[in-house]
Structure formats: C-alpha cells, structure tokens
N, CA, C and O atoms as a printed pandas DataFrame, in Angstrom:
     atom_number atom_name residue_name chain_id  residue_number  x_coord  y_coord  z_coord
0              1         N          UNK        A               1    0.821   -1.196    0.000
1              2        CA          UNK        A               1    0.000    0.000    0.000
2              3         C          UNK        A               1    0.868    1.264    0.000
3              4         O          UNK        A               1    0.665    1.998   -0.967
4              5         N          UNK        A               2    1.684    1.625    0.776
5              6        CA          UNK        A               2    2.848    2.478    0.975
6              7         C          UNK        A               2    3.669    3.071   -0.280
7              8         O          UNK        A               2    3.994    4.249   -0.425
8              9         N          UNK        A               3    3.989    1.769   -1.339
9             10        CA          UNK        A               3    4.778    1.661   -2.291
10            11         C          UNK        A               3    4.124    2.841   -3.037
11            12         O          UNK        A               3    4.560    3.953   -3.335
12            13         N          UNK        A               4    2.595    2.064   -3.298
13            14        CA          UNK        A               4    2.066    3.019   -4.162
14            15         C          UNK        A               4    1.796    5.073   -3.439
15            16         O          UNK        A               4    1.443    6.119   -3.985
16            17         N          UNK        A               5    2.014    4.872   -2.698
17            18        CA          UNK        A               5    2.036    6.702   -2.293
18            19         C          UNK        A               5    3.407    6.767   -1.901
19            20         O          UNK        A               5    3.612    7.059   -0.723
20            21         N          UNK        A               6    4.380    6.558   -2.634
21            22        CA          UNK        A               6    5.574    6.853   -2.170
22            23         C          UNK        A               6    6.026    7.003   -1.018
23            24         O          UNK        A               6    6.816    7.892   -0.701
24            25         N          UNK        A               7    5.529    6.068   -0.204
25            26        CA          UNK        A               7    5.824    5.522    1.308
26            27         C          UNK        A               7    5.569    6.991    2.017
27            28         O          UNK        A               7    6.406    7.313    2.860
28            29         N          UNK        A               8    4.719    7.716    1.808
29            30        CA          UNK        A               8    4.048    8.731    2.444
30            31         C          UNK        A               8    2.809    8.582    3.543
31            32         O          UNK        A               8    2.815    7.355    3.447
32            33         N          UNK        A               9    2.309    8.699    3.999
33            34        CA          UNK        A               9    1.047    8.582    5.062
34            35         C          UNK        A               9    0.009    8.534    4.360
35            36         O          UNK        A               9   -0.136    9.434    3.532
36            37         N          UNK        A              10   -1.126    7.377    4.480
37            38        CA          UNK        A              10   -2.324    6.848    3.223
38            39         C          UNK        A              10   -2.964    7.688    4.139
39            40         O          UNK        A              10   -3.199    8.724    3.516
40            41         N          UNK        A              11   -3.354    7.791    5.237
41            42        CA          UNK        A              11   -4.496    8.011    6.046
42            43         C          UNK        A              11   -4.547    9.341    6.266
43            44         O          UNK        A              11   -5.716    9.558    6.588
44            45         N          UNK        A              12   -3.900   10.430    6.276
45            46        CA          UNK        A              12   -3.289   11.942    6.901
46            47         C          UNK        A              12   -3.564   12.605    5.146
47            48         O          UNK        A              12   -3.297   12.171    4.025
48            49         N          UNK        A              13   -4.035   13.487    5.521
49            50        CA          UNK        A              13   -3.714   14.993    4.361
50            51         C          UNK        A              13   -3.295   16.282    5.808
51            52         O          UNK        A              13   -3.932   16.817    6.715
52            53         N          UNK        A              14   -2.002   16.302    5.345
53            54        CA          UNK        A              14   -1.152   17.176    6.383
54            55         C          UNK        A              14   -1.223   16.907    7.986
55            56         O          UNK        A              14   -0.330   16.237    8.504
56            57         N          UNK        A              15   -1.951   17.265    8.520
57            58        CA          UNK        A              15   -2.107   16.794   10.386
58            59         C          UNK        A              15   -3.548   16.321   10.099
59            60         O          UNK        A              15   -3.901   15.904   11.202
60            61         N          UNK        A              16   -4.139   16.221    9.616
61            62        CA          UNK        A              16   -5.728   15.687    9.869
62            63         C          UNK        A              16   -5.721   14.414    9.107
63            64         O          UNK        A              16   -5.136   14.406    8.024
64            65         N          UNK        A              17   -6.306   13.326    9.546
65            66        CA          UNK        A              17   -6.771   12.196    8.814
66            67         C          UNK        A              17   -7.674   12.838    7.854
67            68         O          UNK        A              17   -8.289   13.893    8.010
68            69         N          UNK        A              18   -7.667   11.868    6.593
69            70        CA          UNK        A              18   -8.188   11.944    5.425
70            71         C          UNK        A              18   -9.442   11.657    5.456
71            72         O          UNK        A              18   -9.897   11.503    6.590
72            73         N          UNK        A              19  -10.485   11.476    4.199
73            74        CA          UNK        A              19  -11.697   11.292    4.204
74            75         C          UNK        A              19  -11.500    9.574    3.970
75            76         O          UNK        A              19  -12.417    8.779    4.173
76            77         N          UNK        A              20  -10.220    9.204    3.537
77            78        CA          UNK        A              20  -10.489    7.612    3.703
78            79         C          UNK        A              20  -10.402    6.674    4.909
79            80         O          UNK        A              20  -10.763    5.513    5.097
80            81         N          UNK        A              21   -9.636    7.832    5.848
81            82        CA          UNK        A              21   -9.759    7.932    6.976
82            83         C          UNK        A              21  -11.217    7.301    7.748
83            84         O          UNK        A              21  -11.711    6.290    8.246
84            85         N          UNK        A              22  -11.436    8.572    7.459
85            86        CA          UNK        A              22  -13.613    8.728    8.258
86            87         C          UNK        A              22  -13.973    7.316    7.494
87            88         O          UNK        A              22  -14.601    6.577    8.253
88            89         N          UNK        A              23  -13.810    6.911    6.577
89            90        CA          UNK        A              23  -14.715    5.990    5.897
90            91         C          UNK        A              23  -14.242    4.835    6.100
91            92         O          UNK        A              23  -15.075    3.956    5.876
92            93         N          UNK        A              24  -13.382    4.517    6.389
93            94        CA          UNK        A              24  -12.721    3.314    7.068
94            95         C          UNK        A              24  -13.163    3.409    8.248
95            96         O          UNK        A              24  -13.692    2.332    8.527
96            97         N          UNK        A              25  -13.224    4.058    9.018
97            98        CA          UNK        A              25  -13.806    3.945   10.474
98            99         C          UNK        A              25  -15.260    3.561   10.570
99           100         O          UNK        A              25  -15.733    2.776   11.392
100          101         N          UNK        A              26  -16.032    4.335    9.450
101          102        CA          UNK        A              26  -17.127    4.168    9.350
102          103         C          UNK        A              26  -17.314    2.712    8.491
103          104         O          UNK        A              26  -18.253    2.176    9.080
104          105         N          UNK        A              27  -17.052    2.149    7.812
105          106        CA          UNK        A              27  -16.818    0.896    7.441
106          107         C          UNK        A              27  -17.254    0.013    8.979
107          108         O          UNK        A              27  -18.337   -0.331    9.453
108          109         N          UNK        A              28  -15.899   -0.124    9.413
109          110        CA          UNK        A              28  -15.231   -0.629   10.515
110          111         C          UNK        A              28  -16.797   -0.536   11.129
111          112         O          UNK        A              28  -17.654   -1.282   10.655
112          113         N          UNK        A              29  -17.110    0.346   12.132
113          114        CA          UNK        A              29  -19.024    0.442   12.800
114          115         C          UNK        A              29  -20.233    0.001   12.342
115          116         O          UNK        A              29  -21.246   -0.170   13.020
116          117         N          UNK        A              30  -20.046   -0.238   10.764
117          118        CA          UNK        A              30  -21.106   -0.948   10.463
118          119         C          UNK        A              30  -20.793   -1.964   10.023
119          120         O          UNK        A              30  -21.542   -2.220    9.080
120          121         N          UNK        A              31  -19.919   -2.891   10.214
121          122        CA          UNK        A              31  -19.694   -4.566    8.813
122          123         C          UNK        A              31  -20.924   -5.269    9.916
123          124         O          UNK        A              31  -21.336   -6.318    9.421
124          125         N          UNK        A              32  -21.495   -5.001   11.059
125          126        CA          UNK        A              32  -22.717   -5.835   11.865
126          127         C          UNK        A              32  -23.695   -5.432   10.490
127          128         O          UNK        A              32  -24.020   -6.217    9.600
128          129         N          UNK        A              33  -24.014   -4.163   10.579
129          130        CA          UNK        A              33  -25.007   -3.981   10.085
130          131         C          UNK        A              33  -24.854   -5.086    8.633
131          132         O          UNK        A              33  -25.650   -5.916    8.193
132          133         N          UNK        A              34  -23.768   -4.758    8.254
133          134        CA          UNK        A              34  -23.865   -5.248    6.719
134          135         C          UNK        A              34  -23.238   -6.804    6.848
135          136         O          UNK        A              34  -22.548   -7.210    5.912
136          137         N          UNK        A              35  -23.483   -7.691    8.033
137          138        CA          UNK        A              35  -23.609   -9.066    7.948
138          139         C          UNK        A              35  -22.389   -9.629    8.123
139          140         O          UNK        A              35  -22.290  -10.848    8.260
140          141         N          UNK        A              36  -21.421   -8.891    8.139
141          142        CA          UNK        A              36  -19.772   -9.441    8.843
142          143         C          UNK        A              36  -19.449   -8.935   10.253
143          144         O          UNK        A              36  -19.322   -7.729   10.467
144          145         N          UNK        A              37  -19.336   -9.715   11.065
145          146        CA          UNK        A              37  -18.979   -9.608   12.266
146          147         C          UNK        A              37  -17.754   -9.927   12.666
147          148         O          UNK        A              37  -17.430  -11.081   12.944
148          149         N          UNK        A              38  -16.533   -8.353   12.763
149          150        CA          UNK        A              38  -15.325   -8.220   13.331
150          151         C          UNK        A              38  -15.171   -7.986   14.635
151          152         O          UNK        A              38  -15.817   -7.045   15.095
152          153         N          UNK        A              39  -14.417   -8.658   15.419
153          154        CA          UNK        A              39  -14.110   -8.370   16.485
154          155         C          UNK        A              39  -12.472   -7.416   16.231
155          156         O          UNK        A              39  -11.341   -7.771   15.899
156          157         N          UNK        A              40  -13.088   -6.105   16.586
157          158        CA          UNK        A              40  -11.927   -4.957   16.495
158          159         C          UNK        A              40  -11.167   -4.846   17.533
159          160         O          UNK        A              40  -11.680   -4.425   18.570
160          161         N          UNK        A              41   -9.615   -5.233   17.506
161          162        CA          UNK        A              41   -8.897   -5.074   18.437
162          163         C          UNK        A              41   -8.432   -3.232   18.134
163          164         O          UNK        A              41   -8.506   -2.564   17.102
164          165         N          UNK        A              42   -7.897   -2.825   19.703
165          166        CA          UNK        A              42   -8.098   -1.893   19.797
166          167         C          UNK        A              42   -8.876   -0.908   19.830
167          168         O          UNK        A              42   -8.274    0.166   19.837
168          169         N          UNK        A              43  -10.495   -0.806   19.864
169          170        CA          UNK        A              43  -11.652   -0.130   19.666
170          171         C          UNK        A              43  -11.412    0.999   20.438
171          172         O          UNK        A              43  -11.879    2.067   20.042
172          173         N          UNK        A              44  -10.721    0.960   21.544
173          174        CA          UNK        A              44  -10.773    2.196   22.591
174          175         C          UNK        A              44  -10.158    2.847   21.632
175          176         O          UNK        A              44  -10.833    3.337   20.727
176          177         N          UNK        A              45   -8.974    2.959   21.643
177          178        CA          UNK        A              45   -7.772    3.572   21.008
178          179         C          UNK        A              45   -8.248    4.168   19.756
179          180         O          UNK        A              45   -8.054    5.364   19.536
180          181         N          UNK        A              46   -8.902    3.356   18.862
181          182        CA          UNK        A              46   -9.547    3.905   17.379
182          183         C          UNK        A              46  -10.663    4.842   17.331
183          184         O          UNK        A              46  -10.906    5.665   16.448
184          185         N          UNK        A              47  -11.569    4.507   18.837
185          186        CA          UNK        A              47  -12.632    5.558   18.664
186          187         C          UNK        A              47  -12.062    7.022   19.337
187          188         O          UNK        A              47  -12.618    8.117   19.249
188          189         N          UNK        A              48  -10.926    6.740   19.956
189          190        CA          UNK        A              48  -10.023    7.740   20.589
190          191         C          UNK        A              48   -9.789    8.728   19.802
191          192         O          UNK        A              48  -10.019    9.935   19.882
192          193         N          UNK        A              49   -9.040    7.709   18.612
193          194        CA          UNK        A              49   -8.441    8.859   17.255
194          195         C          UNK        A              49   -9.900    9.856   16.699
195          196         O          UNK        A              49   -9.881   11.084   16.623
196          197         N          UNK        A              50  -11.075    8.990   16.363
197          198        CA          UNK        A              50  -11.925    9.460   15.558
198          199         C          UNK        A              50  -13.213   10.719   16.883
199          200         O          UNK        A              50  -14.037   11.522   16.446
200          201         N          UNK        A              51  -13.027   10.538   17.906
201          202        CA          UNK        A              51  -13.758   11.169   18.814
202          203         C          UNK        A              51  -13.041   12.841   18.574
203          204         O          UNK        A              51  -11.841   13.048   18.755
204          205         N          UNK        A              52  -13.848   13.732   18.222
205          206        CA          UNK        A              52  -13.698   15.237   18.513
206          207         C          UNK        A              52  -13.259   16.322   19.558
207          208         O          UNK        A              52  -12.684   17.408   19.623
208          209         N          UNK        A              53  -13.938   15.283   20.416
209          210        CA          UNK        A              53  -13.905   16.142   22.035
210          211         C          UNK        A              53  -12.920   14.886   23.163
211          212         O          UNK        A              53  -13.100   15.006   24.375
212          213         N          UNK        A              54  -12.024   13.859   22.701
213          214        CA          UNK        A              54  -11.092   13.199   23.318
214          215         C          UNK        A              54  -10.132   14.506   23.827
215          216         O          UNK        A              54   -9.970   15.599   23.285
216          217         N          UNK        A              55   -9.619   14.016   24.955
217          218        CA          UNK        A              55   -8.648   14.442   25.595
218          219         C          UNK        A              55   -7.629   13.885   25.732
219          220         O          UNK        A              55   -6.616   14.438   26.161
220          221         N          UNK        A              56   -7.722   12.394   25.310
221          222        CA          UNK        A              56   -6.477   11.551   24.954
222          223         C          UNK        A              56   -5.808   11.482   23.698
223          224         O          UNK        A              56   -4.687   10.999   23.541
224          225         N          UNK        A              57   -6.806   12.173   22.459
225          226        CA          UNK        A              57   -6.281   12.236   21.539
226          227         C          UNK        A              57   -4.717   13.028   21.047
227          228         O          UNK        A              57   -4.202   12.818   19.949
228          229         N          UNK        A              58   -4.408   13.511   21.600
229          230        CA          UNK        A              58   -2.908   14.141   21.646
230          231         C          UNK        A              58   -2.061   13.364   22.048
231          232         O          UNK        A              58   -0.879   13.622   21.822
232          233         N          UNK        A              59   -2.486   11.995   22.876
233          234        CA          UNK        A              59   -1.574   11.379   23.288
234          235         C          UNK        A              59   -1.141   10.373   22.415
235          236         O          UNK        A              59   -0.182    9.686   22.767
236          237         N          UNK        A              60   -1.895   10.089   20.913
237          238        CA          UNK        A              60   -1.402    9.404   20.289
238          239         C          UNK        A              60   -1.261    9.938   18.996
239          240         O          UNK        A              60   -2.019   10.561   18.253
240          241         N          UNK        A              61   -0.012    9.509   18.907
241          242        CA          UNK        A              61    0.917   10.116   17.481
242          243         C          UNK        A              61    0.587    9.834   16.342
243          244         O          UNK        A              61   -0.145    8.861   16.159
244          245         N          UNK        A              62    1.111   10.731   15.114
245          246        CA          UNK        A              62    0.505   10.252   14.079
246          247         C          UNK        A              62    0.633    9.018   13.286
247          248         O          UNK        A              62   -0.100    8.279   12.629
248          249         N          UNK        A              63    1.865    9.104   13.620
249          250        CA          UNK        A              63    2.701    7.874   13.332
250          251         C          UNK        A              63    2.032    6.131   13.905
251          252         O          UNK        A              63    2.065    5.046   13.325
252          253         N          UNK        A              64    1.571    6.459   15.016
253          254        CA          UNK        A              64    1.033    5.308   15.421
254          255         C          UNK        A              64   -0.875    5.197   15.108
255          256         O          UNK        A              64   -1.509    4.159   15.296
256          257         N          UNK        A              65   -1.491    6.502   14.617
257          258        CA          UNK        A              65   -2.745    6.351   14.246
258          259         C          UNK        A              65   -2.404    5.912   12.744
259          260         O          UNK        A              65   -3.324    5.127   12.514
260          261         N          UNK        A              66   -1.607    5.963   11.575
261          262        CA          UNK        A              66   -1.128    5.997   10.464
262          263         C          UNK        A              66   -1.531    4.308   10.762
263          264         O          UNK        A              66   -2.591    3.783   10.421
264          265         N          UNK        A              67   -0.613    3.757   11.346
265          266        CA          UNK        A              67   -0.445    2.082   11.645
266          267         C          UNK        A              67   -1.797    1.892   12.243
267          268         O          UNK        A              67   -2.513    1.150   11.570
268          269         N          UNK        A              68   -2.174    2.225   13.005
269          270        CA          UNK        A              68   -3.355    1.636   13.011
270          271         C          UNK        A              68   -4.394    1.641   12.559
271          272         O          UNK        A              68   -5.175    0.847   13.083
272          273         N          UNK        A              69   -4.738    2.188   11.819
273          274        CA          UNK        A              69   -5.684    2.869   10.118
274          275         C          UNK        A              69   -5.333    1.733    9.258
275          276         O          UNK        A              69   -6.202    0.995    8.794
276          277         N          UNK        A              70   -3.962    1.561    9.013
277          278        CA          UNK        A              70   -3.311    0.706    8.230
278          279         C          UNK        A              70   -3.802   -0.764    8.681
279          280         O          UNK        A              70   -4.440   -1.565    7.997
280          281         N          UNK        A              71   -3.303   -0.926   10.121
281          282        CA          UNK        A              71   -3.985   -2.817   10.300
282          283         C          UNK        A              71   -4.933   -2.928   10.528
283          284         O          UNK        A              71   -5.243   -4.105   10.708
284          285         N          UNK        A              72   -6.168   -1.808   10.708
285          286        CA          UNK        A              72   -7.223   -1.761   10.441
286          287         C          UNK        A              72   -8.006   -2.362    9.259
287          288         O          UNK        A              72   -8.856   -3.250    9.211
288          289         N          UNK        A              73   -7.242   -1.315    8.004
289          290        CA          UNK        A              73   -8.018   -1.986    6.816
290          291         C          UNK        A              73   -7.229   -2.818    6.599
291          292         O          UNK        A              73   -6.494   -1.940    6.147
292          293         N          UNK        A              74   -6.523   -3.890    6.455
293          294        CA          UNK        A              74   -6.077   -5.137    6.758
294          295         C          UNK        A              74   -7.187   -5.895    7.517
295          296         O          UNK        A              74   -7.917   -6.696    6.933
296          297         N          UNK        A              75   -7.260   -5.711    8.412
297          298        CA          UNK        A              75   -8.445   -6.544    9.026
298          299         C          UNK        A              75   -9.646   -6.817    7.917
299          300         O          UNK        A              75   -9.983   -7.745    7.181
300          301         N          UNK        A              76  -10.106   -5.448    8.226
301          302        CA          UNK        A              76  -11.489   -5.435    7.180
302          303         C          UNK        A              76  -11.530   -5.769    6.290
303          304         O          UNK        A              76  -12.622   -6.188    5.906
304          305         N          UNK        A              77  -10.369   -5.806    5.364
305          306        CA          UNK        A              77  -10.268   -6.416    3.679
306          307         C          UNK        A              77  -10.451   -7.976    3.853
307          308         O          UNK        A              77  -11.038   -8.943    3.365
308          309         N          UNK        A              78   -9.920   -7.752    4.464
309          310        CA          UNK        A              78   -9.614   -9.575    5.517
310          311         C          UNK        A              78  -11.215  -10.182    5.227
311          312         O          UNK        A              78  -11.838  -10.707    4.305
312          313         N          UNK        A              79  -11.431   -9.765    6.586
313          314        CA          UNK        A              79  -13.189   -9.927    6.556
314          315         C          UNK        A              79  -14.079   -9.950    5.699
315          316         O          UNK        A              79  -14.809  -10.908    5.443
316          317         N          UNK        A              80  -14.077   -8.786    5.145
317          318        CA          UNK        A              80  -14.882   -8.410    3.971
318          319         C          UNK        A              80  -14.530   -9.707    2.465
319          320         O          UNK        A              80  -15.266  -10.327    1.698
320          321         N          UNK        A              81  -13.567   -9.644    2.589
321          322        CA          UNK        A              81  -13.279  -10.979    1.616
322          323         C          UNK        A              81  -13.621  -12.430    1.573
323          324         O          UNK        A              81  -14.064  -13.197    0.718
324          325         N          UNK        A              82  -13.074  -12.555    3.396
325          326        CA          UNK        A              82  -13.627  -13.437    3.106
326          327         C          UNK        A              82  -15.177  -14.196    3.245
327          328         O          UNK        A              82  -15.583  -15.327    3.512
328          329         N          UNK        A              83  -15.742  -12.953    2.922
329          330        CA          UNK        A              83  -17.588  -12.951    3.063
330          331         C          UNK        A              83  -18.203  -13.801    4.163
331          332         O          UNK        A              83  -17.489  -14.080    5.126
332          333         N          UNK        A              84  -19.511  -14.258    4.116
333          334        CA          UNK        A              84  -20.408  -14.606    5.063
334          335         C          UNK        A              84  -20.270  -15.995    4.786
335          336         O          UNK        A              84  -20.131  -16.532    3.687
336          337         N          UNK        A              85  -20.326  -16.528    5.954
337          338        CA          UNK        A              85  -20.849  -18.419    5.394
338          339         C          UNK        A              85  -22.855  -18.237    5.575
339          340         O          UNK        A              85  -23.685  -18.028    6.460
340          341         N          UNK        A              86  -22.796  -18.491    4.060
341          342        CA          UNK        A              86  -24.326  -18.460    3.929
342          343         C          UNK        A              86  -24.944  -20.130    3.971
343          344         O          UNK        A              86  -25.763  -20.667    3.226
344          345         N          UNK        A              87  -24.340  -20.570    4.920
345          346        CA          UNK        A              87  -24.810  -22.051    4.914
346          347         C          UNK        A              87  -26.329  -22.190    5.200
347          348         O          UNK        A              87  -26.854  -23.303    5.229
C-alpha cells in the first residue's frame, strides 16, 4: 500500500486524517449492520483517534494512528473478503 504513495502517510492529508480515513472507520461500525462480524482489536484507542472532544487524543501520534488505520483496513479487507458463510 505504501509503495504506491511513495511511502508517504495513506491516512493523513497534512495533520488531519483523510476522508479515507472517516470511511474506514465508518466501514469498521457498520460490517454488523452489513452481515460481517469483526471483532476490532483496539476499539478504545480507534474511537479515541476518531472522537472530537477526546482528551487523549494528543496522546497518540501520528505515526502510530497511520499504523493503526493501516492494520485496520487489513483486518477489514480480511473480513470483507472473506464474506459470510451463507450455509
């Protein structure tokens, strides 16, 4: 993933997460609704990043929200792929 943005930050446009950002998160809150059920490691920490009015949010770097955005959608591609057992 990296390769292709010249090993630059996928998730960030300057200090703010991106809109693929928001939509990965928002992904991530609904795969119940839409019939895949992830168990999200880290949930505190992620709704940390995406919460407005956190007070912990300063405490985590960009560098480490970058990575976790990143094994995030890893997960979800994950999931999402490998679809529902419609037995």
């Amino acid at each position: 993933m990296y390769k292709n943005k010249a090993y630059k930050p996928i998730w960030f446009e300057g200090n703010d997460i991106n809109e693929f950002g928001y939509l990965l998160y928002h992904k991530l809150n609904s795969t119940y609704e839409e019939g895949v059920q992830i168990e999200i490691p880290y949930k505190k920490k992620l709704d940390e990043v995406f919460n407005e009015e956190s007070t912990s949010k300063s405490k985590i770097s960009d560098s480490d929200t970058e990575l976790l955005l990143s094994s995030m959608y890893i997960l979800y591609a994950k999931h999402v792929y490998q679809g529902i057992d419609a037995r």
